[in-house]
C-alpha positions in Angstrom: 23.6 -5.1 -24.1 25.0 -1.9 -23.7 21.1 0.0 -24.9 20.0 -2.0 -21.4 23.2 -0.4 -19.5 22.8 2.8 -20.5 18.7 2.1 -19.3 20.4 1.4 -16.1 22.5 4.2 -15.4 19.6 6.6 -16.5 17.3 5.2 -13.9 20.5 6.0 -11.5 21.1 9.3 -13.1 17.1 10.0 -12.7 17.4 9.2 -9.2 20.3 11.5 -8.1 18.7 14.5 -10.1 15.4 14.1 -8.1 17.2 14.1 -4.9 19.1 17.1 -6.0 16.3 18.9 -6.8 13.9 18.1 -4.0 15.2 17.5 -0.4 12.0 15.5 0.6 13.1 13.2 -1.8 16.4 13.3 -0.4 15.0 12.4 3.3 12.6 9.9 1.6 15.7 7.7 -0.2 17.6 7.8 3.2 14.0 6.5 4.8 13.9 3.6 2.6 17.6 2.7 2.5 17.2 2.8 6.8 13.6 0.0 6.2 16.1 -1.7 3.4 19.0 -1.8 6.3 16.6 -3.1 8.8 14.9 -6.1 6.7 18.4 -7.1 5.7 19.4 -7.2 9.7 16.1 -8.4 10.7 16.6 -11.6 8.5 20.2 -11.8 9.3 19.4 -12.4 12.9 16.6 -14.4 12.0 18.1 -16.5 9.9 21.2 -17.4 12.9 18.8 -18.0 15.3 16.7 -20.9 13.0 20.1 -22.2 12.4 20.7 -22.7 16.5 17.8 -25.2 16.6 18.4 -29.1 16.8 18.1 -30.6 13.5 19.9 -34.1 14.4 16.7 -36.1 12.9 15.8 -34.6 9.3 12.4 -35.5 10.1 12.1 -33.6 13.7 9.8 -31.0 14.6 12.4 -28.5 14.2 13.2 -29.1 10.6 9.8 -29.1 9.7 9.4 -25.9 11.7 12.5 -24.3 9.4 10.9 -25.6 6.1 7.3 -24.0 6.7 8.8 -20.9 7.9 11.1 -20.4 4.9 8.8 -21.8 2.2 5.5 -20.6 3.0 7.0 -17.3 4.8 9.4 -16.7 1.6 6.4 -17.6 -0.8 4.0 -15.5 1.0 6.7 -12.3 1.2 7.6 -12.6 -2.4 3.7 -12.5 -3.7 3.5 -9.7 -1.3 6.5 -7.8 -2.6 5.0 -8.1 -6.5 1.7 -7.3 -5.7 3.2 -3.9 -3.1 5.5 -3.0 -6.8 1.9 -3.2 -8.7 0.6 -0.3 -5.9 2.8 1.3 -5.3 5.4 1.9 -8.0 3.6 1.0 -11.1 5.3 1.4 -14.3 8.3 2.4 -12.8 9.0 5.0 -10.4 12.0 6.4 -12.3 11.6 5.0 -16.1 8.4 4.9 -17.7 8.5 2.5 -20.9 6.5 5.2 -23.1 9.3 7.8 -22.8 11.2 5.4 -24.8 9.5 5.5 -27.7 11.2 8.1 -29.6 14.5 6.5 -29.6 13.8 3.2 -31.6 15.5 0.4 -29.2 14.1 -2.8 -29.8 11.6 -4.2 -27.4 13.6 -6.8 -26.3 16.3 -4.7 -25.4 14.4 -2.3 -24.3 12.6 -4.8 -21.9 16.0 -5.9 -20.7 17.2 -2.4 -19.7 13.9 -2.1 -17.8 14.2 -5.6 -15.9 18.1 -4.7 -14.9 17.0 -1.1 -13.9 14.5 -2.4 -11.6 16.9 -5.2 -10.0 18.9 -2.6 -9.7 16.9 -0.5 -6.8 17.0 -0.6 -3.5 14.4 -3.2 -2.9 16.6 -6.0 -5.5 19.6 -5.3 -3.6 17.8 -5.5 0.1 16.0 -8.5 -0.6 18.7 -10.4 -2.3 21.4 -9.4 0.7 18.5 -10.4 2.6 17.9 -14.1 1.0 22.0 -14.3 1.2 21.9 -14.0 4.8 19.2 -16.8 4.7 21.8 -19.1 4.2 22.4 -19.0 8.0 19.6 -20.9 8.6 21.5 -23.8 7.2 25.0 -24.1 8.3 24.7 -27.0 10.4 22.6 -29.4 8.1 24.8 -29.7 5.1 27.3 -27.7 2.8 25.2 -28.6 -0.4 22.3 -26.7 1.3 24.1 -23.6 1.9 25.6 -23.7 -1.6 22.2 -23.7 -3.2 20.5 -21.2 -1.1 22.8 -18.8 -2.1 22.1 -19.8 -6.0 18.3 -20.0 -5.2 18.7 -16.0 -3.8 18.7 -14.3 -6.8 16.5 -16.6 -9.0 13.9 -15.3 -6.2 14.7 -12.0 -6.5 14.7 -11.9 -10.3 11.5 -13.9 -10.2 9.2 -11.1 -8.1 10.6 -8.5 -10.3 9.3 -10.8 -13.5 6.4 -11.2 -12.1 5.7 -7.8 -11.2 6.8 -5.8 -14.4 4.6 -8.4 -15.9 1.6 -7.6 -14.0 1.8 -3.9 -14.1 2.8 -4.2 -18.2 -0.7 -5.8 -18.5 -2.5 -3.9 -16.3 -1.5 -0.7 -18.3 -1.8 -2.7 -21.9 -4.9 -4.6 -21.5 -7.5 -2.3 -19.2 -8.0 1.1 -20.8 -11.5 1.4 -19.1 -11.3 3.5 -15.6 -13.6 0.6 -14.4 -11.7 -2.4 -15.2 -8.7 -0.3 -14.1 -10.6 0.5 -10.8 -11.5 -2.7 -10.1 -8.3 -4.5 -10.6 -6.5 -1.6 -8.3 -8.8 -2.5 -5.5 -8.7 -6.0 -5.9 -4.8 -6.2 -6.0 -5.3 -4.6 -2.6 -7.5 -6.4 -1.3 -5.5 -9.3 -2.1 -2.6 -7.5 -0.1 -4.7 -7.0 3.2 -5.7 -10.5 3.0 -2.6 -12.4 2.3 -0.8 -9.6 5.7 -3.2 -11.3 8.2 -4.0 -14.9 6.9 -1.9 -16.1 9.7 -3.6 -13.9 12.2 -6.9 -14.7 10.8 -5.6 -18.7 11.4 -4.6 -18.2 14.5 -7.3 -16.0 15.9 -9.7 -18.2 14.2 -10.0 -21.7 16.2 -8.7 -22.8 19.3 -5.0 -21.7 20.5 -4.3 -24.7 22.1 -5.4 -27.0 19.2 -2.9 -25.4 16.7 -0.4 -27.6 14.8 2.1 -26.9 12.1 0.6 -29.5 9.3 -1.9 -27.0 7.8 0.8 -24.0 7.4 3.4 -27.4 6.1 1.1 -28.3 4.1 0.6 -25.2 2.5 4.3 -25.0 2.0 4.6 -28.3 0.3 1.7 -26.8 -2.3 3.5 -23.1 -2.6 6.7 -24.7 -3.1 5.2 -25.6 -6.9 4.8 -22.2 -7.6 7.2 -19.4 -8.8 7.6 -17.8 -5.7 8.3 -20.5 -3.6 10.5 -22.9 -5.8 13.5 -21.0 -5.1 13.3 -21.6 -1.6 12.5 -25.1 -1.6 15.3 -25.8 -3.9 17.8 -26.0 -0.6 15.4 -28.4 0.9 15.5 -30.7 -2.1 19.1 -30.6 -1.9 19.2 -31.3 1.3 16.8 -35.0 0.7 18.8 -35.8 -2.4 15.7 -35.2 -4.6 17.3 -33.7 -7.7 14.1 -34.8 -10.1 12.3 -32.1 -7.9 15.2 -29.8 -8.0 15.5 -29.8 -11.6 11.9 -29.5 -12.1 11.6 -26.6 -9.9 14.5 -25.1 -11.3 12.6 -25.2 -14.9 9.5 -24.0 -13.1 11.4 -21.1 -12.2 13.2 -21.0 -16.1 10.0 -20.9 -17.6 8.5 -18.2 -15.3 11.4 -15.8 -16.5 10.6 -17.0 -19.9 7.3 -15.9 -19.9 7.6 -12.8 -18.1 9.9 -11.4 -20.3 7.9 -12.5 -23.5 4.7 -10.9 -22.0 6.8 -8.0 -21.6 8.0 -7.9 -25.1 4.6 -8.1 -26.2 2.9 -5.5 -24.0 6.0 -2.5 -25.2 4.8 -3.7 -28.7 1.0 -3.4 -28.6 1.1 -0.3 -26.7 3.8 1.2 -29.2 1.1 0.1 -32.3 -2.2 1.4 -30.4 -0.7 4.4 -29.4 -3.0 7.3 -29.4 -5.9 5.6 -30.1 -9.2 7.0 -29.6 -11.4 6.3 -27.1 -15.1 5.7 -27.4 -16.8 9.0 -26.3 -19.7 8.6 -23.6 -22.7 10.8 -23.3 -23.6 11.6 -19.9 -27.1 13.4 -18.5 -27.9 15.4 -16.0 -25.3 17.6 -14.2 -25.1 15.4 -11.9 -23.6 15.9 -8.2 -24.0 19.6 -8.6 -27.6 19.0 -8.7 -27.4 17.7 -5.2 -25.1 20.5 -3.6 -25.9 24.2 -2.6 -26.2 26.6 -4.4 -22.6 28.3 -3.6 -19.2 28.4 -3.9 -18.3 25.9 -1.8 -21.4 23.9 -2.8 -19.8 23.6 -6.6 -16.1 22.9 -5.2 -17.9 19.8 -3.1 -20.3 19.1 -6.1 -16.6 18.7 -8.0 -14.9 16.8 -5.2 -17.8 14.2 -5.4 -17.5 13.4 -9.2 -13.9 12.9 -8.8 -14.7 10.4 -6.5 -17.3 8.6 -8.2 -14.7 8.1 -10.9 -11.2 8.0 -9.7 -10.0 4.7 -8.5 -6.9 5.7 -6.9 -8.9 7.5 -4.2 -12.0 4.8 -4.6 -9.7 2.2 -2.7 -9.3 4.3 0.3 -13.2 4.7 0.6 -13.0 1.0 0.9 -11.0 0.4 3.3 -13.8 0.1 6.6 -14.7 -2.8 4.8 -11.6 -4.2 4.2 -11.0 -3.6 7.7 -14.2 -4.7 9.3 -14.2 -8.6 7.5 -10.2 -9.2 8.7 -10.9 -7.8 12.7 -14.2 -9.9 12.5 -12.7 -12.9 11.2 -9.6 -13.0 13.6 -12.2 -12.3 16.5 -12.8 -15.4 17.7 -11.4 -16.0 20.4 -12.1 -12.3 21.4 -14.6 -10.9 20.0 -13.9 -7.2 20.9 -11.0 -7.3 18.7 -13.4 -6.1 16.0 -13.6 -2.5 18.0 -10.4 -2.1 15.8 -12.2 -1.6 12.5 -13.5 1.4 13.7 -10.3 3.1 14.8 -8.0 2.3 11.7 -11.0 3.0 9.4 -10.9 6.5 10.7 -7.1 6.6 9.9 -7.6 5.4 6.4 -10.0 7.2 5.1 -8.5 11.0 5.3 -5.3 9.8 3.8 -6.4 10.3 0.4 -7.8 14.1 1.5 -4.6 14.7 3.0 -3.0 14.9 -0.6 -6.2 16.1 -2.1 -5.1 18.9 -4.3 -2.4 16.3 -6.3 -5.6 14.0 -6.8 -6.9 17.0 -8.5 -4.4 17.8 -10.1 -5.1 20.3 -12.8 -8.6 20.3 -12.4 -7.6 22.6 -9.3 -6.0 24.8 -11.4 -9.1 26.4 -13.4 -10.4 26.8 -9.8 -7.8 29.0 -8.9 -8.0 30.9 -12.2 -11.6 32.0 -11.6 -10.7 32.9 -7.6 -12.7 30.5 -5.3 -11.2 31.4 -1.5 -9.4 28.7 0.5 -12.0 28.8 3.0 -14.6 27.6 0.3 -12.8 25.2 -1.1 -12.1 23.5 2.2 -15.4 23.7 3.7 -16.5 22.6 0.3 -14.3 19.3 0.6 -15.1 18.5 4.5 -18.8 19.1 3.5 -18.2 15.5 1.1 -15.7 13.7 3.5 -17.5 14.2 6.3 -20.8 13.1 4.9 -19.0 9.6 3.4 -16.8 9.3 6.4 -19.5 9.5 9.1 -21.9 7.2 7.3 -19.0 4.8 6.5 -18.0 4.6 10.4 -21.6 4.4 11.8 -21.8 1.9 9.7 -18.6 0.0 10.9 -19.4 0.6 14.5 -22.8 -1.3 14.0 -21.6 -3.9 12.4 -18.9 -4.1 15.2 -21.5 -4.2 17.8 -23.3 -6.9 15.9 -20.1 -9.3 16.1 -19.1 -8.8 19.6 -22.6 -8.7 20.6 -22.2 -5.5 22.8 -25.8 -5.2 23.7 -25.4 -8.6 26.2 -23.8 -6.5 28.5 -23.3 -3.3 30.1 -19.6 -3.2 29.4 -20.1 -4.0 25.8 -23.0 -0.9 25.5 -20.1 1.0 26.8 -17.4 0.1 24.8 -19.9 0.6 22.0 -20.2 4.3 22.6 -16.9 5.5 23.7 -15.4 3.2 20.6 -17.6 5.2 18.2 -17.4 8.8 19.9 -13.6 8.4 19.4 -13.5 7.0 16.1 -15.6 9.7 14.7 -13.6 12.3 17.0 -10.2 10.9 15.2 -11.8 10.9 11.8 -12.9 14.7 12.0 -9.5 15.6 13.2 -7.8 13.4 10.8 -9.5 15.6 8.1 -9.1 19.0 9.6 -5.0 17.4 9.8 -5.6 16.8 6.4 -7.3 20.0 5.2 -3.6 21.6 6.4 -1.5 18.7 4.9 -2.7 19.0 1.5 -1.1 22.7 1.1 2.0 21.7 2.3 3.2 18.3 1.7 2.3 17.6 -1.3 3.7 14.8 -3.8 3.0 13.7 -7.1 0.2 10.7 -7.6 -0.5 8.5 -10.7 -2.2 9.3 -13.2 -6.2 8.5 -12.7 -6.3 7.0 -16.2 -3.3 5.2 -15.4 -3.7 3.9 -11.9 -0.8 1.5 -11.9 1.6 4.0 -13.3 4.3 6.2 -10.9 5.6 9.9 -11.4 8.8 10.1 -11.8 11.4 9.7 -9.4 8.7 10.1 -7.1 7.8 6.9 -5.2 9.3 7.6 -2.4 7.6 10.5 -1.3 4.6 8.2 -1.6 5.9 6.1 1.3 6.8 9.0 3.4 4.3 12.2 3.4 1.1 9.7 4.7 3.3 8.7 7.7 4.0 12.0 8.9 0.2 12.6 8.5 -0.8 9.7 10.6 1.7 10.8 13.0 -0.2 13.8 13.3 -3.9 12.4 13.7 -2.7 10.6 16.1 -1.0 13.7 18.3 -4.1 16.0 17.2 -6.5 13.4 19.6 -3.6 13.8 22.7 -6.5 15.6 24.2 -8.7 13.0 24.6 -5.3 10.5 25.4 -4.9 13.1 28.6 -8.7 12.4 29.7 -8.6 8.6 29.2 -4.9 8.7 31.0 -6.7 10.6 33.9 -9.3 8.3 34.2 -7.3 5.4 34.2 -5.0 6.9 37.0 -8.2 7.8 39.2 -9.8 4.3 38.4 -13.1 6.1 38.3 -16.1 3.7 37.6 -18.9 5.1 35.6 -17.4 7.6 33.8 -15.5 5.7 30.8 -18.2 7.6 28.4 -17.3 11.0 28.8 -14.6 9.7 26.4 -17.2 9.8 23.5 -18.0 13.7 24.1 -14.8 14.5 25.2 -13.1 12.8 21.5 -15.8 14.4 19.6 -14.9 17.9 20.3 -11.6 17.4 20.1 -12.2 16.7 16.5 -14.6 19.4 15.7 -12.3 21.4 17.2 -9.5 20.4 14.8 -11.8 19.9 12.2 -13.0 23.7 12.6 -8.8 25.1 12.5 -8.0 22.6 9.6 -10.7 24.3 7.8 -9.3 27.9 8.8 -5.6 27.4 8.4 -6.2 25.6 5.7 -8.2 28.0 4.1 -5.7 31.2 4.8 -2.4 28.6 3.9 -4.3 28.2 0.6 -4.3 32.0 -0.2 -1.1 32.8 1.0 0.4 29.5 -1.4 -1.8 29.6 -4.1 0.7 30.5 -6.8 2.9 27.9 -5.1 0.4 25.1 -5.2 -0.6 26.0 -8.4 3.3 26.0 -10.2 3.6 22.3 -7.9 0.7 21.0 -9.6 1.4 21.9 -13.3 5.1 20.2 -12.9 2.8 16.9 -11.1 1.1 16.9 -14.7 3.8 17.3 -16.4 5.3 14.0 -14.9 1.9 11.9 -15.2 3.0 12.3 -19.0 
């Protein structure tokens, strides 16, 4: 017991040293404890507000009302919160089981320390405050129900960090492959994207007026078997006296930790035995991309670039996001059918976030670039010459598509929504990527390893959260431009002239596009040392 103490106080100790060292991190851990401050309120009021509504008959509309929302709404939030841990924090984001190795602790202490350390975190403690203050919801049914709501709390909390430390363990253990690896990354987020707008996608799907609560109940009654909603049904059992369910859920919930724990165990062993062994070598032909690119500097740095991609599944999930985007906006666009028009738009958003820390996805591969003196302006014309290509095929693509489902060519007003939709998403892509071209000399934070997708730097998740904000903030000021013309002719309620939008959006990304290439370029010189030193202590904690 005290080998799993001292794990925790070294994922605290961790912690503090990062945010002495770095003051983004610093700014980061005050930006999560502020979202952690805000869920726990959030719920709070949202818990005292269920509790106001009538629950005289058990069977009323309002109690069902209260069970849906906190049994499908807790199960649905607690899948979510595992499968955001597998993304985003991977093996840890302050303790990485491997770096234990050395030190001989037993795997079952070992896999102990690691399950306190990460209930431990901010997220543990928000959530479970957060469930506590769930217990609100029931102060006028019964004393019972309150009692076990605040027992259920932590056996919910404890069973998402299970689950999740699970997951990532046998993600890491069991896929060595870059392709299985690749494909499991982008199918956990997939998963992610579709469970966030099921309920829109209900909704938007059939007729408003028609909607009852027995599906979404229904639903609930099923989730409620499961390990992440048992521990919120288990007040509601209480409540109807059914203690058989109660118990059963409760050993439901037993058995889960059980075999989280034992997977665990298992996964610290095999990795511990297998370590270091070799990989089946692959023999590839051709030379590949740089057969395709010019002849030139800038041609090899984008002949580079593209491999990367073709390989690399952290940055492969990003390039599928317009189709992530497209099938939820067309499938919640039934009842209006030019809510697909936002594919296009957050597509544009998404797919420069990955450029936008481009030099940490190269880690140092960028490094022997620098040795042999390739100029900044090469290499970012070399990168914009790939991105651009993928991004502007990807989004003519999307706007088709989009003009296929709302059926823009019936009418004139769809033609034009058609052209000024896809004049500005291409305008905010290009300045999104000249944005980015900047960014990636500047705020750059460590990213995962691309053999190890599912794994975290370091102390460093929360710079992961915080850098691609502040770049979407700026994309979106970079197109103000175009905001002042549609402002303008909005104000003036000019007819006719809605599509000088599309030109007018356009330029304003080249534009950006064409100064993200140049400052970019010159900020590159001026930091390459810098960026080079940053880089080689990113390696140093994908170890």
């Amino acid at each position: 017991m005290n080998s799993a103490l001292t794990v925790v106080r070294l994922r605290w100790a961790l912690t503090i040293a990062a945010m002495r060292k770095s003051s983004w991190q610093l700014v980061g851990y005050i930006f999560s404890l502020l979202i952690g401050l805000s869920m726990v309120v959030g719920i709070g009021v949202a818990a005292w507000f269920l509790g106001t509504l009538d629950f005289q008959n058990g069977h009323s509309w309002n109690f069902r009302l209260l069970y849906t929302i906190v049994v499908l709404g807790g199960a649905v939030a607690s899948l979510l919160c595992a499968l955001v841990q597998v993304m985003l924090i991977g093996e840890g984001s302050t303790l990485n089981p491997k770096k234990f190795a050395l030190f001989g602790i037993p795997d079952r202490t070992l896999q102990s320390g690691l399950t306190l350390a990460g209930l431990s975190g901010i997220p543990a403690i928000s959530g479970l405050l957060s469930l506590l203050l769930l217990t609100l919801a029931y102060r006028h049914l019964s004393i019972g129900m309150m009692v076990v709501s605040v027992i259920a709390a932590p056996l919910a909390v404890i069973t998402v960090m299970s689950v999740s430390k699970l997951v990532i363990s046998l993600a890491s253990t069991m896929m060595h492959s870059r392709r299985s690896q690749a494909v499991l990354y982008i199918l956990v987020m997939v998963v992610i994207v579709g469970l966030s707008n099921t309920p829109n996608i209900i909704i938007n799907s059939g007729d408003p007026t028609q909607l009852t609560l027995d599906p979404f109940t229904m639903i609930a009654r099923v989730f409620s078997w499961t390990p992440f909603g048992a521990p919120f049904q288990l007040p509601f059992d209480a409540q109807s006296g059914d203690w058989l369910a109660l118990v059963a859920r409760v050993l439901i919930i037993a058995a889960t930790w059980a075999v989280c724990f034992l997977g665990g165990v298992w996964c610290l062993s095999r990795d511990r035995k297998f370590a270091g062994k070799a990989e089946q070598a692959k023999t590839l032909k051709g030379i590949g991309p740089f057969s395709w690119m010019p002849n030139s500097t800038s041609g090899a740095v984008s002949a580079r670039l593209l491999s990367y991609l073709r390989r690399d599944p952290r940055q492969a999930m990003f390039l599928l996001f317009p189709l992530i985007f497209l099938i939820l906006f067309a499938l919640q666009s039934g009842n209006l059918p030019e809510l697909v028009w936002m594919a296009p738009a957050f597509s544009a958003l998404f797919l420069v976030m990955a450029e936008a820390n481009g030099l940490a996805y190269d880690g140092r591969g960028f490094i022997m670039q620098a040795i042999i003196g390739v100029s900044g302006r090469d290499d970012r014309t070399g990168r914009v010459r790939v991105y651009c290509s993928l991004g502007s095929v990807y989004l003519l693509l999307t706007c088709l598509v989009s003009a296929v489902v709302a059926r823009s060519w019936a009418s004139s007003s769809g033609v034009l929504t058609a052209v000024v939709v896809t004049g500005c998403s291409l305008g905010l892509f290009m300045a999104g990527l000249g944005i980015a071209e900047i960014f990636s000399c500047i705020f750059m934070y460590p990213v995962a390893s691309m053999d190890k997708p599912f794994s975290s730097p370091q102390g460093r998740a929360l710079a992961q959260g915080f850098f691609p904000f502040i770049h979407m903030f700026a994309c979106i000021a970079a197109m103000l431009p175009t905001g002042i013309v549609a402002i303008v002719l909005a104000v003036t309620s000019v007819q006719g002239l809605w599509w000088i939008l599309a030109p007018v959006a356009l330029a304003n990304g080249v534009l950006f596009l064409y100064l993200g290439v140049l400052l970019g370029g010159k900020l590159m010189d001026a930091r390459l040392l810098k960026i080079v030193s940053t880089l080689d202590g990113f390696a140093s904690l994908q170890k």
